[in-house]
N, C-alpha and C positions, 0 to 999 in steps of 0.2 A: 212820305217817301223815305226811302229807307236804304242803304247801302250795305251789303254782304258780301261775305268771299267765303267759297268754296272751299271745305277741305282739300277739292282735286287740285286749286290752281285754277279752276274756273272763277271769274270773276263777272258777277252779273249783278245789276241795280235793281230793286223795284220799286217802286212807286206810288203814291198818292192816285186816287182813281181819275181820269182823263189826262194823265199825264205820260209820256210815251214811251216805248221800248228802243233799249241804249246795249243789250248786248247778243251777243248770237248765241246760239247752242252749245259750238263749245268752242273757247280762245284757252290756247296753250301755249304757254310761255316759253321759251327755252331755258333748259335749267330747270331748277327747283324752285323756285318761286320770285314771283314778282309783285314787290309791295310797292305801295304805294305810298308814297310820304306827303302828309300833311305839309299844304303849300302855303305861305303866307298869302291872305289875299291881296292882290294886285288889283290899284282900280282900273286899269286898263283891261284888266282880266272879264272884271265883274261888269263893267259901262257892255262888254261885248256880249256876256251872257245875259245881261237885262234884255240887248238888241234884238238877240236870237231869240229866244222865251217869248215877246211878246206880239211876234210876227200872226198867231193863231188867232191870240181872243183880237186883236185888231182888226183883220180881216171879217170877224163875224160883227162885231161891237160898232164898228162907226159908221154902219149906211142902215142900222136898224130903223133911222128916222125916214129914210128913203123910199122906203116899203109902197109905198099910197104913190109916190111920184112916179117910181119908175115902174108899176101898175098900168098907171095913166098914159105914159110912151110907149110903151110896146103893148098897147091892148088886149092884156093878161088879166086872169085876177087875180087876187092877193095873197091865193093862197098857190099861185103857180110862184109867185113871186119868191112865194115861204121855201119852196125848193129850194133856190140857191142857197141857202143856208142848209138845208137837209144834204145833197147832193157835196157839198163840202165838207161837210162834218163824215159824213163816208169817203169820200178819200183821206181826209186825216186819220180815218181810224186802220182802213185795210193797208194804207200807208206805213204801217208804225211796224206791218210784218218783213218789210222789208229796206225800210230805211236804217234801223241798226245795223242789219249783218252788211249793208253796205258800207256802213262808217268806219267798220269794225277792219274790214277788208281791206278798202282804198285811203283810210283817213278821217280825220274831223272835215278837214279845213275843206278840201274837193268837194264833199258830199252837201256843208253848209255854203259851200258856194252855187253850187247845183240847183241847192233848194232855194235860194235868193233869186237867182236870174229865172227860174219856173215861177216863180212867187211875181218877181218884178212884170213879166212877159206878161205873163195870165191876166195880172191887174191891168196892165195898159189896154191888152185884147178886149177888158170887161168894158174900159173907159170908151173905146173905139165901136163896143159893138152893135151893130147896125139892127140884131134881132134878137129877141129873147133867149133863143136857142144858142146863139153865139153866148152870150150873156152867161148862161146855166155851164156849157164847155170851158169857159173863163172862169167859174168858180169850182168846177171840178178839178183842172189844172191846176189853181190856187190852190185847194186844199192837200196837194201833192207838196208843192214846195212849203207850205209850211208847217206839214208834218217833219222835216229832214230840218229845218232849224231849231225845231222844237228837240226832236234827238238829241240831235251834235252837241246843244246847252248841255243838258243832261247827261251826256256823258263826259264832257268837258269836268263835270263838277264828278261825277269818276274816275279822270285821268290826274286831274291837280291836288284833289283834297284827301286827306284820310278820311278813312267811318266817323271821329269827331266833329273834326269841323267840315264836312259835307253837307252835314244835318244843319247847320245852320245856316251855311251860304241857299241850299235847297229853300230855308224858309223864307230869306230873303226873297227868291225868285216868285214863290208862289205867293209870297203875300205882294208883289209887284202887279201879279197877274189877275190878282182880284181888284186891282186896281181899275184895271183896262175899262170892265162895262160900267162902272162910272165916271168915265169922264170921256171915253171913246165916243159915245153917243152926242156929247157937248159939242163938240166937234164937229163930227158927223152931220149934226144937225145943222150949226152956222155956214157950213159946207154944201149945203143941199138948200139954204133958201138964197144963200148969197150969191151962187155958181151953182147951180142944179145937180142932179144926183151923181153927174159921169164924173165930179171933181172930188169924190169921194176916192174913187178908183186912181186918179192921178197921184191923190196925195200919196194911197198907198206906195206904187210905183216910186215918186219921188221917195218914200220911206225904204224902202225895199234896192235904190239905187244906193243912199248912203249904206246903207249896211253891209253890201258886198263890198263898198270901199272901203269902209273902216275894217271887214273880216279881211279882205284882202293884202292889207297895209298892216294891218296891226296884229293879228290873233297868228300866233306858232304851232303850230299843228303839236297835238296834246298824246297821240297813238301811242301807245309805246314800242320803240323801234323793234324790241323782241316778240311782240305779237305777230302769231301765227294764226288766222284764221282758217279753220278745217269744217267742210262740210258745205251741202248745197244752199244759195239762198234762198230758194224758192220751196227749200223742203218741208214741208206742211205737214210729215209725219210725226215732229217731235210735241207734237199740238195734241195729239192723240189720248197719250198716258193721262194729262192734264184735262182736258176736258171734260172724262171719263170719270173724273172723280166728282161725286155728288156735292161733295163740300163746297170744291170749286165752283162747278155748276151755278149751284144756289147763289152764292153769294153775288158772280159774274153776270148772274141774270137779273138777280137786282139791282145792281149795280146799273144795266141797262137799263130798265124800268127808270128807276129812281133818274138818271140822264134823259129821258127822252120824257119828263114832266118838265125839265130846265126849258127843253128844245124846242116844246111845243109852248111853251109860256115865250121864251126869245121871238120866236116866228110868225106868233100869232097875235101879241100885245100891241105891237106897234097899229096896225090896221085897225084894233080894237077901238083904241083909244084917238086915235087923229080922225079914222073912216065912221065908224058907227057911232063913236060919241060926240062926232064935231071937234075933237081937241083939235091942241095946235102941236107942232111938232117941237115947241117948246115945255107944253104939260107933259107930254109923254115923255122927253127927256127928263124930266123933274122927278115924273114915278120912277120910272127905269133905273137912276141914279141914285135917289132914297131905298130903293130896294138891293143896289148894288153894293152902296154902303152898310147895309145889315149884313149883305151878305159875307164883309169883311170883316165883320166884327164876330161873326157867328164862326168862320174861318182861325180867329188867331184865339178864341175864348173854348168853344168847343174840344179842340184838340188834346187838351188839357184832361179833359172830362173822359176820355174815350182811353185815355193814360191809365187813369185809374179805375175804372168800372168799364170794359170793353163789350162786356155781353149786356148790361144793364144799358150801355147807349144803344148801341141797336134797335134795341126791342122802344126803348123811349124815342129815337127819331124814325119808325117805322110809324110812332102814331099821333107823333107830330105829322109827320105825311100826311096817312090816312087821315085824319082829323081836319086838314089843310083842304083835303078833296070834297067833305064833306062842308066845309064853312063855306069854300066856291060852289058849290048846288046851292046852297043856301041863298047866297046874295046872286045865284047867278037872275033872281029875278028882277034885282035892281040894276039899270044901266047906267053905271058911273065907275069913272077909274077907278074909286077906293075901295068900291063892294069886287073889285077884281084883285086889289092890291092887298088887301088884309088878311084874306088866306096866303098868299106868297110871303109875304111879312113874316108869318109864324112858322111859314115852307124853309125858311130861309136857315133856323135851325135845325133843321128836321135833316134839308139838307146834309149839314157840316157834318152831323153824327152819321146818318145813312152812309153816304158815300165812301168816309171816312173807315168806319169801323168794316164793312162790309167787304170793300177791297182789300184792309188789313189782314181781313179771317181769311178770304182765298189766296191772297201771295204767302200766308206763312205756312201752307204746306208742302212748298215746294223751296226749301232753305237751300237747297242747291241749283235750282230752277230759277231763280226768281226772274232774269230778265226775260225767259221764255214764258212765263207766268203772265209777267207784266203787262207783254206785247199781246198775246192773247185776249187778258183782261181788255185792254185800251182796247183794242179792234170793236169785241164784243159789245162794248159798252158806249162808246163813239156812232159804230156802224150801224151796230143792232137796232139804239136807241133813234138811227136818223131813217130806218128803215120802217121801226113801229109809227114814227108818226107819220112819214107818208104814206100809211095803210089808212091811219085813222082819220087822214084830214076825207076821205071818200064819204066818211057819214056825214059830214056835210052837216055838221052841230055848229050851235052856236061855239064863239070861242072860249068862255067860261066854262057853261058844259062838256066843251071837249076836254078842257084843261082837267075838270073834275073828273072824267072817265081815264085818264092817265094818272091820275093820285089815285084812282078806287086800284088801278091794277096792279097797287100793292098789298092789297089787302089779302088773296093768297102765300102771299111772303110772310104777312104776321102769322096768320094761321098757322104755318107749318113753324115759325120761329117760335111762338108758342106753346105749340102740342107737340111738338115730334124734337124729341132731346137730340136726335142727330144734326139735328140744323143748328141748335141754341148756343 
């Protein structure tokens, strides 16, 4: 994630891939320019932007244990179940098109507060709800509000910090956030055998009640009083130029891809291992978490690597991927967590470098653009990728093989990153 300013005076953020849009098409300052000064960090500052940031991966991460229980109450199956997390994951991504220019417009502080009480409401509606269908509208609603806290952080760390140290408070947050699916499930899980699946959804709620108190009591709206926001929020035509560009294209599509192997591994693992392998919803927390923990070490070590050879990672976690898809066909004939765990294992870098470098290459051709870049990217990549696997859960594959038919649908991506110099 990366912070920029415009020659114009336009000032727009971009971003690390699933991470959200913080500014609109175009803010005009009055005057000639308006900088921004490197703030000391305040731990008052930073306890409220950890709050805000981690409202998202929470909401998905601690009723992953759930899955098989709340199957069993509302006489679904498990892969209806897997919606609610698909159905979420699209609203937080079509969300991100319009939760900046709101922030931008009315405020930090209103728009995160907005997004807490839609966040706290929806979780209680989930805890309360009588039918599945209610259930799936409660996490649709949910992924509304916690796309607008996930914002407001992010721009918050645009309104306080300079280009210096943004970069770093930003690595704090995301290395917080690879936190979450390892220990969020821990939780989750002693939550769901102690008090069954609905005290999942309270705790949120009680989560989501503190955080509008402490935003509301503590956090000072960060806007800067001379911003003028100009332009419709709903106007969907500065999306256009951008799209239209192949570079972008490519990359944003893989970006999808490469997200919707995470989603369909998140949505389908849990049932795997608790329903078809007999696990307990303690073993699944175990893999899930060992695998969460790679995923954080592959997050802070990787980055590094993508610094210095940016096309050479690409191409190297394009086949870690692919190679990842291929080792799950492989064990998909063995039924046991770890012939599903050992390709994710090696996925987990493939990950870092993919996502990373891929979203890099589409936000830097639009150095002027970038939080309209951004928010497009997220949309794309968030929405896309929650739209491809509820296409694919219809083939009705086992969930190994399915997982390896969304690793294989990268392998047109190496192709052309390999043979066709416009893409490399």
């Amino acid at each position: 994630m990366c912070l920029t300013k415009n020659t114009n005076d336009d000032v727009c953020i971009g971003q690390k891939p699933f991470l959200f849009y913080e500014c609109p098409p175009k803010i005009r300052e009055k005057g000639d320019s308006m900088h921004t000064q490197p703030a000391k960090p305040n731990l008052t500052l930073l306890l409220i932007l950890v709050l805000l940031v981690i409202f998202c991966p929470m909401a998905i991460d601690i009723y992953l244990p759930a899955f098989p229980t709340i199957a069993e109450q509302f006489l679904v199956t498990e892969q209806q179940v897997q919606q609610t997390v698909a159905i979420f994951m699209l609203t937080v991504g079509l969300g991100q098109l319009i939760a900046g220019p709101l922030a931008d417009r009315f405020g930090r502080k209103p728009v995160a507060l907005v997004g807490i009480s839609l966040y706290a409401g929806s979780a209680l509606l989930a805890y309360c709800a009588p039918s599945f269908e209610v259930l799936l509208s409660a996490r649709a609603l949910q992924g509304l509000g916690a796309c607008a806290t996930f914002v407001v952080a992010f721009a918050i760390v645009r309104d306080k910090f300079g280009s210096e140290r943004s970069g770093q408070i930003i690595t704090y947050l995301n290395g917080i956030v690879c936190f979450i699916p390892a220990l969020a499930p821990i939780l989750g899980a002693w939550l769901t055998v102690k008090f069954g699946w609905e005290m999942n959804f309270l705790f949120l709620t009680g989560f989501a009640l503190l955080g509008f108190i402490v935003t509301l009591f503590f956090f000072r709206e960060t806007r800067p009083a001379d911003s003028v926001y100009q332009g419709h929020i709903l106007d969907l035509r500065r999306f256009i130029p951008i799209i239209s560009t192949p570079l972008f294209l490519f990359n944003s599509l893989l970006c999808m891809v490469t997200m919707s192997v995470i989603l369909v591994f998140v949505t389908l693992a849990p049932g795997w291992i608790i329903t078809e392998l007999d696990g307990s919803v303690a073993n699944f927390t175990f893999w899930f978490s060992l695998n969460a923990v790679l995923s954080i070490i592959a997050s802070f070590i990787m980055p590094l690597y993508i610094k210095r050879h940016p096309k050479r990672a690409l191409k190297i976690g394009l086949l870690l991927l692919v190679g990842s898809g291929l080792l799950m066909l492989l064990f998909s004939q063995y039924k046991s967590a770890l012939a599903l765990m050992i390709p994710m294992f090696v996925a987990a870098f493939g990950f870092a470098l993919t996502l990373g470098s891929a979203a890099g290459r589409a936000l830097s051709l639009f150095p002027k653009q970038a939080g309209t870049a951004s928010a497009l990217l997220g949309a794309m990549q968030m929405s896309g990728a929650s739209l491809l696997v509820f296409i694919t859960q219809f083939l009705q594959l086992q969930t190994p093989i399915l997982i390896g038919v969304h690793f294989l649908l990268l392998v047109p991506f190496s192709y052309l990153l390999f043979r066709k110099e416009q893409f490399s």
